[in-house]
Structures are given as structure tokens and as C-alpha cells.
C-alpha positions in Angstrom: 141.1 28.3 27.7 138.6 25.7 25.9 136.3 27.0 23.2 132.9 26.7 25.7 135.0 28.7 28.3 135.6 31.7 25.8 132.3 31.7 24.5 130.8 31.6 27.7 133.2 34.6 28.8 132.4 36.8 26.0 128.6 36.3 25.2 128.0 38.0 29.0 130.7 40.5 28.7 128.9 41.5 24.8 125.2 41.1 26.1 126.3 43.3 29.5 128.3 46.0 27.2 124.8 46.4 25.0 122.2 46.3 28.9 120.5 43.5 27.1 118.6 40.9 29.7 119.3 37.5 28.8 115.1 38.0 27.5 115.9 40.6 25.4 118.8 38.5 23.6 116.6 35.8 23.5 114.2 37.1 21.5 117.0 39.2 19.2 118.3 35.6 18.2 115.7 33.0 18.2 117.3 31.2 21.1 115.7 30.1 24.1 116.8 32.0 27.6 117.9 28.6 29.1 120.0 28.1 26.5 122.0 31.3 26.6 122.2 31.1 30.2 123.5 27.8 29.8 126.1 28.8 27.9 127.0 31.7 29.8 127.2 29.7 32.9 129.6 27.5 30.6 127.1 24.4 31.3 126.9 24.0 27.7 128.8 24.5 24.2 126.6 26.2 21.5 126.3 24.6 18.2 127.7 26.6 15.2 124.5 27.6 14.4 123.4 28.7 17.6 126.6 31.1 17.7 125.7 32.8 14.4 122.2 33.1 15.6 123.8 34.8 19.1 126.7 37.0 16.7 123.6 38.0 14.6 121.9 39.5 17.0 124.0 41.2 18.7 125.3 42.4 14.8 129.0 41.4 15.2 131.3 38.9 13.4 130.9 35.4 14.6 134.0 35.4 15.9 133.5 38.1 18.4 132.1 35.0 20.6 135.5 33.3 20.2 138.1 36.1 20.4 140.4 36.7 23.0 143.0 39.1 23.7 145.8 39.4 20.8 149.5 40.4 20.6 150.7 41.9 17.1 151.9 38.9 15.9 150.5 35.8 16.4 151.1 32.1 15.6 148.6 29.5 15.4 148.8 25.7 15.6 145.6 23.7 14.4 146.8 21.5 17.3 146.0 24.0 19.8 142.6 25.6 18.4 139.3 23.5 20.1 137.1 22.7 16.9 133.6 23.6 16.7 131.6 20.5 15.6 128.3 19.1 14.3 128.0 15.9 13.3 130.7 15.5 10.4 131.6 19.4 9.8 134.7 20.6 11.8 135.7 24.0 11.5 139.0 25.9 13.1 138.7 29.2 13.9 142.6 30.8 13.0 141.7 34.8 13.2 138.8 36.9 14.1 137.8 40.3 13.2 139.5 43.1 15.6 139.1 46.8 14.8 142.6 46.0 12.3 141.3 43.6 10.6 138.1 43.3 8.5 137.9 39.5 8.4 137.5 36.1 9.7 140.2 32.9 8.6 138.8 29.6 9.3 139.9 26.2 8.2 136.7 24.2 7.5 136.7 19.9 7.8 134.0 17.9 6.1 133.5 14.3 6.1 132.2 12.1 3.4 128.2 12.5 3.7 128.6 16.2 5.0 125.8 18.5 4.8 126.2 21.7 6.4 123.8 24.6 6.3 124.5 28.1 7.4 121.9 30.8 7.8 124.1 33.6 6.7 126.2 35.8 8.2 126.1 39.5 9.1 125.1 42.1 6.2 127.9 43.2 3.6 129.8 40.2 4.4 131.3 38.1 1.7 132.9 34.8 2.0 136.0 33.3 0.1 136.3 29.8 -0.3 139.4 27.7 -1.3 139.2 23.7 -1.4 142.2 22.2 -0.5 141.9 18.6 -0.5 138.7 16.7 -1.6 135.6 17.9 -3.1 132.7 20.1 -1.9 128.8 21.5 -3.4 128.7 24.9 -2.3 124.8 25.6 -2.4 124.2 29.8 -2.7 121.5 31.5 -4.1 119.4 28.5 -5.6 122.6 27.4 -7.1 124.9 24.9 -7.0 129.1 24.7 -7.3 130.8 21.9 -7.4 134.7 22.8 -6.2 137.6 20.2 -6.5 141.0 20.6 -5.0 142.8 24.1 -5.6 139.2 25.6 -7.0 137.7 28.6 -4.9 134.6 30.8 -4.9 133.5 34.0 -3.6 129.9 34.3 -2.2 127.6 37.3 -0.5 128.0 35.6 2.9 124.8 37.0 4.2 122.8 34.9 2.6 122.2 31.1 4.0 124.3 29.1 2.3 125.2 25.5 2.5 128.2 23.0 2.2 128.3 19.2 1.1 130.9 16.8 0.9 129.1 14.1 -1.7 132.2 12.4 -2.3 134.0 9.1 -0.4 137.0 11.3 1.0 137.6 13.9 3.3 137.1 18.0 2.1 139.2 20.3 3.9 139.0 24.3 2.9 140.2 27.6 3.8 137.0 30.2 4.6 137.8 33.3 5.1 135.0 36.0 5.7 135.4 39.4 4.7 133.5 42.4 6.5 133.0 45.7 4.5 
């Protein structure tokens, strides 16, 4: 199943389970009603942004719009995970948060000229970063890191944060997202 198919799947199962109208989400997250629709209908694949808006909302881990069903052990290929793109940031969604496990793995892409802003994620959520090729500017709290390969960083994740890749290379990293 594609990435827009699962998202599609599990935004109206969420927004069902919680009686919400497709009004009432849209208000919760800042995102118009034909837009959710849309991407309920599958008609349309959400930005990255717009799926945090939508996860916020409805106060679960980002990833509970990209889960699907999981055996007890499971092995991944990037070559069969659909990445979520905008514009020249690429990230691949590995594991989501299940009622075992209290965190999110994601492998993060960013091309030369990146600059990539998220708006935070939910409360008491910290995010680990670990750069393992290239370089990258984490921006957090009116400051600024600069990370090189085999540097990493650990950030209150609920607080909008942003990546950039100022150099002439590639920046790949491991994110992982931990929920307390």
C-alpha cells in the first residue's frame, strides 16, 4: 500500500474513532475541510507539514497517520518505504509509535540548499538527531547547531524547529522521536 493510501485509510478511521466531522478536525488543525476530505478520499498526499498539523490535533504521534498493522518482528528496506517529500527534504518513515513502543525512527534526506521547518511535535516529545553523512544547522530555541558527520543532538521536539543543509553535498540523518 502507497504512503497517500495509508494516510488516507487511517486519518478517517482516527477522525471516526474520536466522532469528529471533518469541520470539527478542521478547525482542531488549521486545515481547510477540502483538504482533509481530499486526502481521505486519497485524491491528494498531505505535505509533511500538513500531517503534523492533522497528528496534532488529533494529539497522537505523527506516525499514527502512517502505521499499519505489525508483526513482532519486522524488517524494513528503505527500498520499500514511499518517502514523504517537500521540495529537497526526504524523510523515511522505519517505525511508529505502538502501545510497545514510545518512539518514532525516521531516516531524514536533505539536499544541498535544504531548509526545512517543522512546527513541533506533540507535548513531552524529544527528538534525537544523528548526522550520518554531510552536514546540517539544526535551528531550536533561537539557536543554532551546526552537526557534521557522526555528531548528534537531543532537542524538546515540541517546539518548531528547523533543518538546513548549507553545504554542497547531500545530509542524510537518523531522527528518532521519543514520547514520554
Amino acid at each position: 500500500m502507497e504512503a497517500g493510501e495509508i494516510i488516507a485509510y487511517n486519518l478517517k478511521r482516527l477522525r471516526n474513532e474520536r466522532n469528529l466531522t471533518l469541520g470539527q478536525l478542521s478547525n482542531l488543525a488549521g486545515v481547510s475541510k477540502v483538504v482533509l476530505s481530499q486526502i481521505e478520499k486519497g485524491e491528494a498526499n498531505p505535505t509533511i507539514n500538513t500531517i503534523w498539523k492533522i497528528a496534532g490535533a488529533l494529539q497522537l504521534p505523527y506516525s499514527a497517520l502512517l502505521e499499519t498493522q505489525e508483526k513482532a518482528t519486522v524488517q524494513i528496506r528503505k527500498k520499500e518505504i514511499s518517502a514523504l517529500s517537500e521540495d529537497k527534504y526526504h524523510i523515511f518513515h522505519y517505525y511508529a509509535k505502538t502501545a510497545d513502543r514510545n518512539f518514532e525512527l525516521y531516516q531524514m534526506e536533505a539536499e544541498p540548499g535544504c531548509e526545512h521547518t517543522s512546527g513541533g511535535h506533540s507535548t513531552n516529545s524529544f527528538e534525537y538527531l544523528m548526522v550520518l553523512k554531510g552536514e546540517l544547522i539544526l535551528e531550536t530555541g533561537g539557536e543554532e547547531y551546526f552537526l557534521k558527520k557522526d555528531d548528534a543532538i537531543c532537542f524538546d521536539g515540541s517546539v518548531s524547529h528547523s533543518y538546513k543543509n548549507v553545504g554542497k553535498k547531500d545530509a542524510k540523518a537518523v531522527m528518532l522521536i521519543h514520547y514520554r
